[in-house]
C-alpha positions in Angstrom: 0.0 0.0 0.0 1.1 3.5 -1.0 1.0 6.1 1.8 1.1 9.6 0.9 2.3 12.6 2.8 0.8 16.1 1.1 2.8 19.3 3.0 3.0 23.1 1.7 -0.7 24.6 2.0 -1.8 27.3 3.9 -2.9 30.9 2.9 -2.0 33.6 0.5 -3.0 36.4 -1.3 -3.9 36.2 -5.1 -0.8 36.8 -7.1 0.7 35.2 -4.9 2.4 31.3 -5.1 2.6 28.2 -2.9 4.8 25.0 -3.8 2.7 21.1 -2.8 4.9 18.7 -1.9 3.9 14.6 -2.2 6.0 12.6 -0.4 5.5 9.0 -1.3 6.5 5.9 1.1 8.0 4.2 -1.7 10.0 4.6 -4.8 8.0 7.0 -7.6 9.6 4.9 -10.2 7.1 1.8 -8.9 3.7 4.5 -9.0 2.6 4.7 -12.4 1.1 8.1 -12.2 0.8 10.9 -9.5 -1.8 13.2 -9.6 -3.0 16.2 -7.8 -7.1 17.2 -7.5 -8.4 19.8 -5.6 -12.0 19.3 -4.0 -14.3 22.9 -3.0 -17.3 22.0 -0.7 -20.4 21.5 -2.9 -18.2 21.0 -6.2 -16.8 18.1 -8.0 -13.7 16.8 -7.8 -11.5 18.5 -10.1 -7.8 16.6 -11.5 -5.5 19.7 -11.4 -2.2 18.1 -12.8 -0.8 14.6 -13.1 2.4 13.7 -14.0 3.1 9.6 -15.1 6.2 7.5 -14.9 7.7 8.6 -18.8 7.4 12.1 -17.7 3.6 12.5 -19.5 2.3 15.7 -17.7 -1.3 16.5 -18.0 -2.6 20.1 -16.8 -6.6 21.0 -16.2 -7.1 24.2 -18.1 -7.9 26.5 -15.6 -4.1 25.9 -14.2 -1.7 25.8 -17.5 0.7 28.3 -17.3 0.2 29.2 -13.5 1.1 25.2 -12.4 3.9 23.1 -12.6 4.2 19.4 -11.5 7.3 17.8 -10.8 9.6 15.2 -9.1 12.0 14.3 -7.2 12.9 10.8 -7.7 15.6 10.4 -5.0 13.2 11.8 -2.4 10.3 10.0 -4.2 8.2 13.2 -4.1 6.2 15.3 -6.4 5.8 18.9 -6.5 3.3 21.2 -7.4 4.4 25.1 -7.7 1.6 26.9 -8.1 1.9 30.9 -9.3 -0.4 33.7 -9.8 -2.8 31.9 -7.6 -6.4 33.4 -7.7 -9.2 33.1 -4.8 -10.8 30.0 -7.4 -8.0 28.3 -6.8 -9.0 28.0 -3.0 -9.8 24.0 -1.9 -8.3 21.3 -0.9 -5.9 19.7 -2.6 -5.0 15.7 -2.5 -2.4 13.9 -3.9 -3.1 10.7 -5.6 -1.1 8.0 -6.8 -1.8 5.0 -9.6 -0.4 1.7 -9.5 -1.0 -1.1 -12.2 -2.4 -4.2 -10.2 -2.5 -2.2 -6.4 -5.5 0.5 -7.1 -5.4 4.3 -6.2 -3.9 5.9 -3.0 -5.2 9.3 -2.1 -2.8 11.3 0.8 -4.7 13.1 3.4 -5.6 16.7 1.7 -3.9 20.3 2.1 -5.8 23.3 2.4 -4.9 26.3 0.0 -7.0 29.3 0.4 -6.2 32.5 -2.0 -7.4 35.9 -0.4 -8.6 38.5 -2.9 
């Protein structure tokens, strides 16, 4: 079982950035994909950016150009700098990881909140 370790929220002001960090409890190279969604109260769960094992990197639209996803592979954690934030960007965001033949890990959620 993957066990994930989300660190780096808290609160800023728009324009302003934060850097999500994913810190996996074993080697990335074995995770297929990671991903990062962000949830809002009341509002579907939204796939911000995912990043797979050959480097693929996907990007929601509301993010490209303001998001980046990395890694790390010898600290087996992913990033996720976020710039220009904007109050929409406020919610919870979990990392998530894909494994062929395990399933879907989720880590435990950070809270970002952008002030206008």
């Amino acid at each position: 079982q993957v066990q994930l370790v989300e660190s780096g929220g808290g609160l800023v002001q728009a324009g302003g950035s934060l850097r999500l960090s994913c810190a996996a409890s074993e080697s990335i190279f074995s995770i297929n994909a990671v991903g990062w969604y962000r949830q809002v109260p009341g509002k579907q769960r939204e796939l911000v950016a995912r990043i797979t094992s050959d480097a693929y990197i996907y990007y929601a639209d509301s993010v490209k150009g303001r998001f980046t996803i990395s890694r790390d592979n010898a600290k087996n954690t992913v990033y996720l700098q976020m710039n220009s934030l904007k109050p929409e960007d406020t919610a919870v965001y979990y990392c998530v990881a894909d494994k062929v033949g395990a399933g879907r890990y989720w880590g435990q959620g950070t809270q970002v909140t952008v002030s206008s």
